[in-house]
C-alpha positions as CSV (number, residue, x, y, z in Angstrom):
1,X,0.0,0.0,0.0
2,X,2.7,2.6,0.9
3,X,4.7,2.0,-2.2
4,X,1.8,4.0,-4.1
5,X,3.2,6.7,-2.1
6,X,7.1,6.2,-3.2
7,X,5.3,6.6,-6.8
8,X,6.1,9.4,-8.5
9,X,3.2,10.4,-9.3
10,X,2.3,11.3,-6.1
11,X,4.7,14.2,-6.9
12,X,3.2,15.0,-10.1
13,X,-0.4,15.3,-7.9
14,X,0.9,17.3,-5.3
15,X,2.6,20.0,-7.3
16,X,-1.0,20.3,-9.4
17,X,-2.8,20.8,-6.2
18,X,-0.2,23.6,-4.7
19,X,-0.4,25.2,-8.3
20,X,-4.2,26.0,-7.9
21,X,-3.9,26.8,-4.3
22,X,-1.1,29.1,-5.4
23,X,-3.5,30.7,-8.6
24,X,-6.3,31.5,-5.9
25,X,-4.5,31.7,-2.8
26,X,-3.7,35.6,-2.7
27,X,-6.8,36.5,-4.4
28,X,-9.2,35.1,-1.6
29,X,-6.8,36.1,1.4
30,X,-7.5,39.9,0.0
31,X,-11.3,39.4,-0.2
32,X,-11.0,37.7,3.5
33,X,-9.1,40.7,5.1
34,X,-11.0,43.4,3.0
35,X,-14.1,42.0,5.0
36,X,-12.7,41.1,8.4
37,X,-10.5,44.5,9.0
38,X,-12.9,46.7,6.9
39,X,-16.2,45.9,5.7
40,X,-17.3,43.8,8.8
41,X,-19.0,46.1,11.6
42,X,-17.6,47.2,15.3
43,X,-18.9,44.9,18.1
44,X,-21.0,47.1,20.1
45,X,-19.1,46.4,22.7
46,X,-15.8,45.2,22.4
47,X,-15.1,47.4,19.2
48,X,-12.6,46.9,16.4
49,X,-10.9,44.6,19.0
50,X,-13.4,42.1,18.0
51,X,-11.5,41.7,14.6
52,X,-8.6,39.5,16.8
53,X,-11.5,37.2,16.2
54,X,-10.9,36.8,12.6
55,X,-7.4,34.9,13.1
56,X,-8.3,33.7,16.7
57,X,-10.9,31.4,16.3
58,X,-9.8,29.9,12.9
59,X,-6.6,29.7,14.5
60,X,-8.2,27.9,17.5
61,X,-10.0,25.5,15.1
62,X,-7.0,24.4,13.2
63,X,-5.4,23.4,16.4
64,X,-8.3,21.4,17.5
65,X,-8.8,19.8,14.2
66,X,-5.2,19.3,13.9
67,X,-4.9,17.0,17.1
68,X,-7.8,14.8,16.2
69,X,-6.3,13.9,12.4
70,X,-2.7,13.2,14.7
71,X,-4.6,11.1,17.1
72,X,-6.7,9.3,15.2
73,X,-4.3,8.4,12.2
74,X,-1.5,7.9,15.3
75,X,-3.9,5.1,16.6
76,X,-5.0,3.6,13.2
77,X,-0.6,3.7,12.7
78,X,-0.2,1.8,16.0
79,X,-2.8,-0.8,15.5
80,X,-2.6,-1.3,11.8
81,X,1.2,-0.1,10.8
82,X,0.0,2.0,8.0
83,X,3.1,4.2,7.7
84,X,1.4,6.4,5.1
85,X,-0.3,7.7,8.8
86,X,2.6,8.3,10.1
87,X,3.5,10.1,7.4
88,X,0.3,12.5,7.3
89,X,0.6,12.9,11.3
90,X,4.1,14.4,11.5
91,X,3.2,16.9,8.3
92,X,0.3,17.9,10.4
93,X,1.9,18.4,13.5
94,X,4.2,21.5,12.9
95,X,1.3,22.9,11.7
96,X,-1.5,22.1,14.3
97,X,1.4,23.6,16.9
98,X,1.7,26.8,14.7
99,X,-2.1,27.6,15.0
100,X,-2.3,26.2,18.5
101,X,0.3,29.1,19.1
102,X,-1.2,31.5,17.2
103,X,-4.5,30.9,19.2
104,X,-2.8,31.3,22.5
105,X,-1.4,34.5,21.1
106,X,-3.8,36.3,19.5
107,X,-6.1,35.4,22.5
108,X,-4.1,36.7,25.1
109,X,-4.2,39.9,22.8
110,X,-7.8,40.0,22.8
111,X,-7.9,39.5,26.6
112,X,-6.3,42.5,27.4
113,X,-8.5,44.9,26.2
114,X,-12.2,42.2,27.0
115,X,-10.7,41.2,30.6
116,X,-8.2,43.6,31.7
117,X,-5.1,41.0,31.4
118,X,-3.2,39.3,29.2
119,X,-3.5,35.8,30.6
120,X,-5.7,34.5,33.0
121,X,-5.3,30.5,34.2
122,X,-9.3,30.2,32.8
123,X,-10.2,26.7,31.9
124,X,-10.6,27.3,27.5
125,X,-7.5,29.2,27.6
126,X,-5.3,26.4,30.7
127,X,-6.4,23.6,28.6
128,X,-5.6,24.9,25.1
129,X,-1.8,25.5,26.3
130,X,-1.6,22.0,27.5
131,X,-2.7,21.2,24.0
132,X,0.4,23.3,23.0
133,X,2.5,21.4,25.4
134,X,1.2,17.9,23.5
135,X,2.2,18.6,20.5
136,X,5.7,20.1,21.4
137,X,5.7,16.5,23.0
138,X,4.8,14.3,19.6
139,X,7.0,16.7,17.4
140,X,10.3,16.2,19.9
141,X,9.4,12.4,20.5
142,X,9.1,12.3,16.3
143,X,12.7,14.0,16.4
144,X,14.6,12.9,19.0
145,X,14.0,9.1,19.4
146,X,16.0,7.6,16.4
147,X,14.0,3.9,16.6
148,X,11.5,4.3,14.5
149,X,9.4,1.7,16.0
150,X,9.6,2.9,19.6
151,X,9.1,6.7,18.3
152,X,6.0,5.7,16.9
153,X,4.8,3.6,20.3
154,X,5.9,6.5,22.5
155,X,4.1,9.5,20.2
156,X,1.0,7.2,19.5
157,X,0.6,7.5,23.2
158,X,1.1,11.2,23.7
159,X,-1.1,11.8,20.4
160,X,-4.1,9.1,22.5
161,X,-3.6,10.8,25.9
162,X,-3.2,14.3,24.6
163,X,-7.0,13.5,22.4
164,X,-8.6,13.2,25.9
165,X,-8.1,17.3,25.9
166,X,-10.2,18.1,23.2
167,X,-13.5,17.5,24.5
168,X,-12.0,19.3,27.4
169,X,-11.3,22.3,25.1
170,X,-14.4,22.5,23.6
171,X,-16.9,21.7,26.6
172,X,-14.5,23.7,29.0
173,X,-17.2,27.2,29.1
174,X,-20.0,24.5,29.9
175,X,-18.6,22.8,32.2
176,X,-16.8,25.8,34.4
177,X,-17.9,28.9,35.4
178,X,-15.2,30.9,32.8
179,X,-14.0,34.3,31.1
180,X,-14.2,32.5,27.7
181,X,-17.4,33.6,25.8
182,X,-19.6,29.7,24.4
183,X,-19.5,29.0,21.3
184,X,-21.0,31.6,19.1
185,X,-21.1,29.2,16.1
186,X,-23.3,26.2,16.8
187,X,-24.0,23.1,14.1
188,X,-27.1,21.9,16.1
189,X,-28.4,24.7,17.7
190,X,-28.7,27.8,17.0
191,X,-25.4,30.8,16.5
192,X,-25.7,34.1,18.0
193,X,-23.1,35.2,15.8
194,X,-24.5,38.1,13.1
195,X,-23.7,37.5,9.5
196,X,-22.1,40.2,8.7
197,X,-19.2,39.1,11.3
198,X,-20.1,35.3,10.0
199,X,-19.1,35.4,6.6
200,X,-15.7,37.4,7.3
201,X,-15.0,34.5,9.6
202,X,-15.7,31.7,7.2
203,X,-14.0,33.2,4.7
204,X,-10.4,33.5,6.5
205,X,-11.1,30.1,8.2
206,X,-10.8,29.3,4.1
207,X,-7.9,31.1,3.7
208,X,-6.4,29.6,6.6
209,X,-7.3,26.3,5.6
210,X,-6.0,26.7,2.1
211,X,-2.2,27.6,3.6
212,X,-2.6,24.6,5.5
213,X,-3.1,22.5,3.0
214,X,0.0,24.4,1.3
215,X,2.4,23.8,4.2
216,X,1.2,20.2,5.0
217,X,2.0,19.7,0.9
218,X,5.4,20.9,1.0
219,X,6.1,19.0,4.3
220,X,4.5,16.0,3.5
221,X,6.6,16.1,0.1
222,X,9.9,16.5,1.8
223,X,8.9,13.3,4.3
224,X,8.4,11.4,0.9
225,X,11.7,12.2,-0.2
226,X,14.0,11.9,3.1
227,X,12.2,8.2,3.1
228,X,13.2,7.5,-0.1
229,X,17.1,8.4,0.3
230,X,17.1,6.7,3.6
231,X,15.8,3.2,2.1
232,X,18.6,4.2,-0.8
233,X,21.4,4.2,1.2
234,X,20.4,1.0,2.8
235,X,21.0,-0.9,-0.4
């Protein structure tokens, strides 16, 4: 199965698919901020602050999201020894721990001005840095444990242990008394966000997603290619 993947047309594929993410890229990403730093309205009470929103809680999602892909494929890896999953996991990583950061940051910006500090040991905002902290965790174990076999045990573990914190993440405002705001955005019920702050956000969560996909390309490219000099060099 994973010899599709030493292919080369994989390669062929995955420049094709950064080409049209490149031809479109720039484009959207000027619509997205023309909206969210200009055309979307003032919150009525927090002000233009309320634009930190536009990279905060994309931000926050990508982190979330992130972690769940690791997990999941980590597991599936450790059970079935699909090392395409590894593969995918330790492209995603890097970038689930950028946007994790970026989250924490851009939160503790919007704090200031909301809450009157820059960091307050809330339960949303405590449980998304030990996220951070996880995936500092799977990225060093992926770097500085040379056995691949045990590096994939030991990081399947910290991926399965670190998953128990999402649910903690998202139900954190429900279950505490906290500074974070609930969920504006809801699937099953109903949001109290207003469209006209809505569609700015959508649109740079698409934006954001896009350079994802971009960054996980290029890494997930360059894993292709160290695996295929290493099993070179062993013949």
């Amino acid at each position: 199965m994973f010899n599709f993947f030493y292919n080369s047309n994989i390669f062929i594929w995955i420049e094709r698919v950064i080409n049209f993410i490149n031809s479109i890229f720039f484009a959207l990403l000027l619509v997205a901020l023309s909206f969210a730093l200009i055309f979307s309205p003032p919150d009525y009470l927090q002000g233009d602050s309320v634009r930190i929103m536009y990279i905060h809680v994309p931000a926050a999602w990508i982190g979330l999201a992130s972690f769940t892909c690791i997990a999941l494929l980590s597991i599936l890896n450790f059970i079935f020894k699909v090392k395409n999953f590894k593969l995918i996991s330790k492209s995603i990583a890097p970038i689930g721990l950028m946007f994790t950061c970026i989250a924490l940051v851009t939160g503790s910006i919007w704090g200031q001005p909301t809450w009157g500090t820059f960091w307050a040991w809330d339960a949303r905002i405590t449980s998304m840095l030990i996220l951070a902290l996880f995936y500092f965790l799977f990225i060093l174990t992926q770097k500085l444990i040379s056995d691949e076999d045990k590096a994939n045990k030991i990081s399947s573990i910290i991926a399965a242990v670190g998953f128990i914190n999402i649910p903690i993440i998202k139900y954190s405002v429900e279950w505490w008394n906290t500074l974070h705001q609930p969920a504006s955005i809801k699937i099953t019920g109903t949001s109290t966000i207003h469209a006209s702050m809505l569609m700015p956000l959508l649109l740079m969560f698409l934006v954001l997603i896009l350079y994802c996909a971009l960054i996980f390309l290029m890494k997930y490219k360059t894993e292709i290619i160290r695996i295929k000099k290493n099993n070179l060099k062993r013949l």
